[in-house]
C-alpha positions in Angstrom: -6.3 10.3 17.0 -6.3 14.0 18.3 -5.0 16.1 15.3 -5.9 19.6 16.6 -3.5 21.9 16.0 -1.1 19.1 15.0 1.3 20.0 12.5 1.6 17.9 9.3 3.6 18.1 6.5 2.0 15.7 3.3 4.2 15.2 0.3 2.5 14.5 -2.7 -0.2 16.2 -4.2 -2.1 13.1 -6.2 -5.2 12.4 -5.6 -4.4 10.7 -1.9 -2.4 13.7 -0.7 -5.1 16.3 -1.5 -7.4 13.8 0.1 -5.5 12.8 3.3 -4.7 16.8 3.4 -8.7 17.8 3.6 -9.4 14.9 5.8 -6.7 16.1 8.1 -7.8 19.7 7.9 -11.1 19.1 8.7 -10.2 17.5 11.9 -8.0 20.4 12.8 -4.7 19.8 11.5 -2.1 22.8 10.3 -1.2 21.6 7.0 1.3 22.0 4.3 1.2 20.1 1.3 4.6 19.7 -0.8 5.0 18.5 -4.3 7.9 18.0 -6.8 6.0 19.5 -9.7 5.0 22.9 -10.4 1.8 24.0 -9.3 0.9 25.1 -12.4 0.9 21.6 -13.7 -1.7 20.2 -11.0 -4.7 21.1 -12.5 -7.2 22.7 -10.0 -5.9 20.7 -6.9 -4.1 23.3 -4.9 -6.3 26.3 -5.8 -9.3 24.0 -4.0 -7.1 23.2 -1.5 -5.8 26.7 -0.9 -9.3 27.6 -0.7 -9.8 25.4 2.4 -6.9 27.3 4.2 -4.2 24.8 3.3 -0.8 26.0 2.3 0.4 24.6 -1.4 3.9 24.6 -2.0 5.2 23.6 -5.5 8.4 23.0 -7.6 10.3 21.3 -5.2 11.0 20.5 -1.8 12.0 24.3 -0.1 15.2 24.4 2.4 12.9 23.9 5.8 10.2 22.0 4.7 11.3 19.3 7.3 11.2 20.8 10.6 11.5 19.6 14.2 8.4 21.1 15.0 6.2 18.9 12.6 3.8 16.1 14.2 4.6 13.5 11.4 4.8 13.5 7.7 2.0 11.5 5.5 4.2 10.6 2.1 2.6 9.5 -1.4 3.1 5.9 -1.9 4.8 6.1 -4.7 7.6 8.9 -3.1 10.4 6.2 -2.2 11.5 6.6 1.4 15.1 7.2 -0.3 13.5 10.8 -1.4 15.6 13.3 0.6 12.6 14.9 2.6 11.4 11.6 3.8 15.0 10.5 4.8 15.8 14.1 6.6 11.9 13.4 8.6 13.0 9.7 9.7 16.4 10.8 10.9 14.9 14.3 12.6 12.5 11.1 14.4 9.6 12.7 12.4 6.7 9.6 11.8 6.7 9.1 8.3 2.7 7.6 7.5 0.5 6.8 4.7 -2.5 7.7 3.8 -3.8 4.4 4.3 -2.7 4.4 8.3 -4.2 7.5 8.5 -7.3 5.8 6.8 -7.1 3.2 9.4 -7.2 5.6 12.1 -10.1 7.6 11.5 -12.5 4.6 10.5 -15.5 2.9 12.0 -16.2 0.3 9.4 -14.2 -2.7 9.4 -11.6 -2.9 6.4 -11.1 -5.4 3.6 -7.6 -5.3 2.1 -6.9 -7.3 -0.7 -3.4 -7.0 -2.8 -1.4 -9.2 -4.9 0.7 -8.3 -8.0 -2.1 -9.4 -10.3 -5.6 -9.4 -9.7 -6.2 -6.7 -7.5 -8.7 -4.4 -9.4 -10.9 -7.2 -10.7 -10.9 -9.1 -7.4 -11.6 -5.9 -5.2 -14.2 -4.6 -7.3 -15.9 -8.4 -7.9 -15.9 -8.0 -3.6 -17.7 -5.1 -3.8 -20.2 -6.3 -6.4 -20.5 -9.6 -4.5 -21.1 -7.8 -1.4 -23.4 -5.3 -2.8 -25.7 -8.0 -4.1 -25.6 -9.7 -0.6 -26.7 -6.3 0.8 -23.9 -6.0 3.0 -23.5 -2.2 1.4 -19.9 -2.3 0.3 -17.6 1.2 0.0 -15.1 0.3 -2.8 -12.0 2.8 -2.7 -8.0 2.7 -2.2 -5.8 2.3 -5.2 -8.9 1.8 -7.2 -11.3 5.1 -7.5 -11.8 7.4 -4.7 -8.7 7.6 -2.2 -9.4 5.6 1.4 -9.3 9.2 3.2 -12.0 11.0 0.7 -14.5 8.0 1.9 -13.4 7.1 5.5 -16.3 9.3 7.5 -18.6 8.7 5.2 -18.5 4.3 5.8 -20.5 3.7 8.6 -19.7 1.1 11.4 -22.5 -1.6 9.7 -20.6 -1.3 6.3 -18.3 -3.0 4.6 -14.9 -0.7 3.1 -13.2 -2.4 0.5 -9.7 -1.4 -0.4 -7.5 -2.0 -3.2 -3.9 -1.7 -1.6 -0.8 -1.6 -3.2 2.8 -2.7 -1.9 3.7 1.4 -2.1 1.0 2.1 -0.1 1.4 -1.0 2.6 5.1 -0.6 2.8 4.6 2.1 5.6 1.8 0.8 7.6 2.1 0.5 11.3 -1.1 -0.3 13.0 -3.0 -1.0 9.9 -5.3 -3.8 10.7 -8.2 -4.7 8.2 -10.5 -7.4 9.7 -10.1 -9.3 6.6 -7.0 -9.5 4.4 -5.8 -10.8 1.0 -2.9 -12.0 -1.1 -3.8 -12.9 -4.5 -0.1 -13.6 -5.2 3.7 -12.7 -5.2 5.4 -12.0 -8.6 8.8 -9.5 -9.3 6.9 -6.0 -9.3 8.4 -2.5 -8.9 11.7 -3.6 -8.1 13.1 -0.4 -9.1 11.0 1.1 -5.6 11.3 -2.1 -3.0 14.9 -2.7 -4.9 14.7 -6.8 -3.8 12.0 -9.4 -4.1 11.9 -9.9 -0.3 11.6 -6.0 0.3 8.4 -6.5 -1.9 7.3 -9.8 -0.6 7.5 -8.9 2.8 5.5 -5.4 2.1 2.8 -7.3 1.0 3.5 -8.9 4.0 2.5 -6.3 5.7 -1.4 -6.4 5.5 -1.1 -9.3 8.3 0.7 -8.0 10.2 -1.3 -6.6 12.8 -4.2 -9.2 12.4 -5.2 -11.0 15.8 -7.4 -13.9 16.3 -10.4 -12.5 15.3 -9.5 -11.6 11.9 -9.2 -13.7 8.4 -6.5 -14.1 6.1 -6.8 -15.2 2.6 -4.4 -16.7 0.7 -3.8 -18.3 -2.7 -2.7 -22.0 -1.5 -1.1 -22.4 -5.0 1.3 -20.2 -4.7 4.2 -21.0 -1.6 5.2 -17.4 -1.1 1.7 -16.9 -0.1 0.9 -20.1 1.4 4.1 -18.8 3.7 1.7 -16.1 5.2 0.3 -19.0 7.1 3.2 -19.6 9.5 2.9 -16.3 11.2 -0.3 -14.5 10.7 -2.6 -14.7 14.0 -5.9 -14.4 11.6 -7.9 -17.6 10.6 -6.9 -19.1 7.6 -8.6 -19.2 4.7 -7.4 -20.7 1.7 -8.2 -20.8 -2.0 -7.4 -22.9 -4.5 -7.8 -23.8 -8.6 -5.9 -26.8 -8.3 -6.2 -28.3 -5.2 -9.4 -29.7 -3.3 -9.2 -28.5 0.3 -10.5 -29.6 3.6 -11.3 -25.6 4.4 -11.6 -22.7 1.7 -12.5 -22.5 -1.7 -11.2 -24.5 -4.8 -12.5 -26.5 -7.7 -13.7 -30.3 -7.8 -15.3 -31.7 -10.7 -15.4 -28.2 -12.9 -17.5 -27.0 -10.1 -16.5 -24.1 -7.4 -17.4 -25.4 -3.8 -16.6 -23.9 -0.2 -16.0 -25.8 2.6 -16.4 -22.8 5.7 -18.0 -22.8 9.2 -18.5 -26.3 9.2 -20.6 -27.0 6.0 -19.7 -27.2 2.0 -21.4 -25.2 -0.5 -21.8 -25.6 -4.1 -21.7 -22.4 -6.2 -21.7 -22.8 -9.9 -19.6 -24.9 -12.6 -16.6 -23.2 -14.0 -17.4 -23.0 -17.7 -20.6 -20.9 -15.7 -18.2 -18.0 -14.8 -18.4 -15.1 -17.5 -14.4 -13.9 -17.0 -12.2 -16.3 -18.7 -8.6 -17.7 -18.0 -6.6 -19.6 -14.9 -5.8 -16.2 -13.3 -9.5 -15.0 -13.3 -10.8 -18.0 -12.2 -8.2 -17.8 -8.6 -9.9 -14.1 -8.8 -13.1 -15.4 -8.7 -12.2 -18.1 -6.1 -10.6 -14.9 -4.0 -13.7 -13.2 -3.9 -15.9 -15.7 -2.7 -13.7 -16.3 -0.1 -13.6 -12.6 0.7 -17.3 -12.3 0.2 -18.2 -15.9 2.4 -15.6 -14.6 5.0 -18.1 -10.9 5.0 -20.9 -12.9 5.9 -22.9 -12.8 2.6 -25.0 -15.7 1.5 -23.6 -18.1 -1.5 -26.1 -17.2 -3.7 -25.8 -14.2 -5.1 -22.2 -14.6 -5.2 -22.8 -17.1 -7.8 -24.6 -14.8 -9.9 -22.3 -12.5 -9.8 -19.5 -14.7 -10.4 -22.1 -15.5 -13.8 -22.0 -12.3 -15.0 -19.4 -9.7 -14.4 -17.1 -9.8 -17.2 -14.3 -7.6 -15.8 -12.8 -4.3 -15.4 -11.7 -1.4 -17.8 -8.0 -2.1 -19.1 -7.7 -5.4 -18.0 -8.5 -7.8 -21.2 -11.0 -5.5 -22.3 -12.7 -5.7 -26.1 -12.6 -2.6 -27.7 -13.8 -3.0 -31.1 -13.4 -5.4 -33.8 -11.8 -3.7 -37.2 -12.1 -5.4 -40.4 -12.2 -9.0 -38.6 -9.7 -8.2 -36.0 -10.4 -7.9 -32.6 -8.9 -5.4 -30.3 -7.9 -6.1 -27.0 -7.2 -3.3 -24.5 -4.9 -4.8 -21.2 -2.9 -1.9 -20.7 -3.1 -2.8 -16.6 -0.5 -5.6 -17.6 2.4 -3.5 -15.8 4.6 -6.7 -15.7 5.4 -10.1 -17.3 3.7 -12.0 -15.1 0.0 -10.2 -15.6 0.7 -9.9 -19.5 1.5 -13.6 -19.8 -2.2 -14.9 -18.0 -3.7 -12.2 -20.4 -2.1 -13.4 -23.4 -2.5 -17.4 -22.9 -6.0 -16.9 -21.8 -6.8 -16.2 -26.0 -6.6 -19.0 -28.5 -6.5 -16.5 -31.9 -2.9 -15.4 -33.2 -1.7 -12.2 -31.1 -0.3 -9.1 -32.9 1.1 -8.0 -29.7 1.7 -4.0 -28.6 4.0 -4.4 -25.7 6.7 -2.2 -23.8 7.0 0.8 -21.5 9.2 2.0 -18.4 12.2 -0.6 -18.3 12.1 -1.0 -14.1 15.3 -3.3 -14.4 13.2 -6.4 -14.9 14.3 -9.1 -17.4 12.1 -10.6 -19.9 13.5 -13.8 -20.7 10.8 -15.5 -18.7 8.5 -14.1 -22.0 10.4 -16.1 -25.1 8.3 -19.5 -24.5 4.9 -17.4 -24.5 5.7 -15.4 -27.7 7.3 -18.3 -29.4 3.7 -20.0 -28.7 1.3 -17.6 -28.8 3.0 -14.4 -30.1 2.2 -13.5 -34.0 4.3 -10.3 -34.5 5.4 -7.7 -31.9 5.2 -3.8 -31.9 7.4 -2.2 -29.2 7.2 0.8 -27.6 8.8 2.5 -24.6 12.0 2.5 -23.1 12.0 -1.4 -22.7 11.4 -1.9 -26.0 14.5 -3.1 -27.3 14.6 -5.7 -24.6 10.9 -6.9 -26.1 12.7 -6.9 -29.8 15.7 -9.0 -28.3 12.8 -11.6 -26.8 10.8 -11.8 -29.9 13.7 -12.3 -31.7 15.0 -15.4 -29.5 11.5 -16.5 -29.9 11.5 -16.5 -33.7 8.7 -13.7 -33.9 8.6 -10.9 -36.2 8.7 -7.6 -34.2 8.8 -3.5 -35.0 9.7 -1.0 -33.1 6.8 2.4 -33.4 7.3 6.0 -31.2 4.2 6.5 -30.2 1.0 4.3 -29.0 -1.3 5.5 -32.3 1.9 4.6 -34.5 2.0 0.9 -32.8 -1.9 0.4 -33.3 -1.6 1.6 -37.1 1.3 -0.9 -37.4 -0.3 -3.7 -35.2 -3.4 -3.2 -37.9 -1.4 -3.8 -40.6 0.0 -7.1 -39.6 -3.3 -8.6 -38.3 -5.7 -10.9 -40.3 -9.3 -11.4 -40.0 -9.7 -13.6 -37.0 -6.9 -12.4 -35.0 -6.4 -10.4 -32.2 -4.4 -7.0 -31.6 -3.8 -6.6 -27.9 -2.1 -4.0 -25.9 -0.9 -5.9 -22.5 2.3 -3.8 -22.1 4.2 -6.2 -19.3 5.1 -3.0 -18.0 4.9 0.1 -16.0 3.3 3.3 -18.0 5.3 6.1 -16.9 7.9 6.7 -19.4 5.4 8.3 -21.8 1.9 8.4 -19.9 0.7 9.3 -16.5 -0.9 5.6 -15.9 -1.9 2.8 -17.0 -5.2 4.1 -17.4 -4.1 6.7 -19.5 -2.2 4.6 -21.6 -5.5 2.5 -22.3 -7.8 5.0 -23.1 -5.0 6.7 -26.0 -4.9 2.8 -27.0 -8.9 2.9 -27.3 -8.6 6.3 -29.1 -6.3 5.3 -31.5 -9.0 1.4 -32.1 -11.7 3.9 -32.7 -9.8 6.0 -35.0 -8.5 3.5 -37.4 
């Protein structure tokens, strides 16, 4: 990819469009990097990119900002392709990339992509831990820590780069092509971006779509929408499975985790043996052994691994336990789907924190789990009075609090010794914080304050 002199325009100054914009730079690019927000509210991002020799531009989207002249355009994932300087690029016949193609483009190592609606942080990063006790040298990056572009020249052609990838980010993917790809699984997500299930579906889709016989795909053979991928993607299959025993994969028989792959079975470790707990961590376990087996590492440091990592920050992570209760922090529940395997996966009564952006997404789907598992509910966000209208169909007491500290100090006084508080929102965090993340750590703040 010959990129002197080219001229780039990259919208979005998170933390992948200062990174794609100093990768580009560096290989001779003339940048411009365009944001919504004021400058003044970026922090120290474009005075260290200024530094570089890269032209800023805040506060908008300037008249000429799309010109004829430009190479292509690398957009934010999360700008929607609706925004009116991507739409004004892809009629001018500008390339609109991502910051992921660009990722693609520029590495030697060969990629593991793994995405899903659920699962994708603990499964990537239990890839790179499996991987890193196999020492096969792992770089874990993408929509988990360090941006694909920030590590890309550093991953060497021997390594291993793992990335975390989300539907935002594979939606505009053209030659992207990771040597070993993963769906986790297919549940309503960010319809308010993709607009239809199939518009998401099929940008999932996406991460096989340039695989060729060489390369592995694999899929959760629980799930149909997934199993689907089969019928068209070129890669060798390889299938997991927590219900089903399989003549190739991985899956469960007898409470014990086996793989059947290049002609021979292994046995890993029971299932009461694995240190994170529930169904939906148990298929991310599965996931990663197939990733990890598919890598070339050896079974048996997988199975340690598999022993003792107990997850990821903000995904049903203990905080602290307050006068007998135990506080739960799963603020990376962004949508029903990921809040319900969170929620079953305790036995204890639930004082349940819940709510957030309201995406258009029902919640009906909810009023059987809270009925059952549900104790009282504190709701927050703009979707909260859709959560009070399920907790009341599901016979559950239920408050509505302002702020995140208010709904902890109310969730505290509802819960007994022996219970559990537990933030798994069920949806997105951006009506009142800048993530998820963000909206776990006040959570934890406001635990550690009581």
């Amino acid at each position: 990819m010959e990129l002197t002199n080219k001229q780039v325009l990259v919208l979005g100054l998170a933390r992948s469009g200062a990174a794609v914009a100093r990768l580009l730079h560096r290989l001779g690019a003339q940048v411009v990097v365009n944001d919504q927000k004021p400058l003044s509210e970026q922090g120290e991002l474009p005075q260290q990119l200024e530094a570089l020799g890269i032209q800023v531009i805040g506060g908008g989207h300037p008249e000429g900002i799309v010109h004829p002249g430009l190479d292509f355009v690398v957009k934010n994932p999360g700008i929607p392709y609706t925004a009116p300087p991507v739409r004004q690029a892809l009629e001018l016949g500008i390339p609109v990339l991502t910051e992921v193609e660009i990722a693609y483009l520029r590495s030697r190592a060969p990629i593991i992509g793994i995405t899903g609606s659920n699962g994708k942080t603990t499964t990537t990063t239990l890839v790179g831990e499996m991987l890193e006790a196999a020492e096969l040298r792992p770089v874990v990056a993408g929509n988990i820590g360090r941006a694909l572009t920030d590590v890309v020249e550093e991953v060497d052609a021997d390594r291993w780069l793992v990335a975390e990838l989300s539907s935002f980010q594979l939606m505009g993917t053209q030659a992207f092509r990771p040597k070993i790809a993963a769906l986790l699984n297919v549940y309503p997500a960010h319809l308010d971006y993709h607009g239809t299930i199939e518009e998401y579906r099929d940008a999932k889709y996406r991460l096989f779509a340039n695989q060729g016989e060489g390369d592995i795909a694999v899929l959760n053979w629980d799930q149909p929408v997934v199993r689907d991928v089969a019928e068209f993607a070129k890669g060798q299959i390889v299938p997991f499975s927590t219900k089903q025993v399989l003549e190739q994969g991985v899956f469960v028989k007898d409470g014990t985790i086996h793989a059947r792959m290049h002609g021979q079975e292994l046995t890993l470790l029971p299932v009461e043996e694995v240190a994170l707990k529930g169904e939906h961590n148990l298929e991310n376990v599965l996931a990663a052994i197939a990733i990890a087996l598919s890598a070339g590492a050896q079974p048996e440091p997988l199975a340690q691994v598999a022993k003792t990592f107990c997850g990821v920050e903000h995904r049903t992570e203990f905080v602290k336990a307050v006068n007998g209760v135990r506080y739960i922090n799963d603020s990376k529940a962004t949508n029903s789907e990921a809040a319900t395997r969170a929620i079953s996966s305790f036995e204890e009564p639930i004082v349940l924190i819940a709510g957030g952006l309201d995406r258009g997404v029902l919640f009906e789907e909810l009023v059987p789990l809270f009925a059952k598992k549900v104790k009282h509910l504190v709701a927050i966000g703009q979707a909260a009075d859709k959560l009070l209208d399920v907790a009341n169909q599901a016979g559950v007491t239920a408050e509505k609090a302002d702020t995140l500290e208010a709904a902890v100090v109310a969730a505290s006084q509802q819960a007994l010794p022996g219970e559990i508080v537990m933030l798994s929102p069920a949806c997105a965090s951006w009506d009142m914080f800048a993530s998820f993340e963000e909206r776990g750590s006040m959570f934890k703040q406001a635990v550690h304050t009581l």
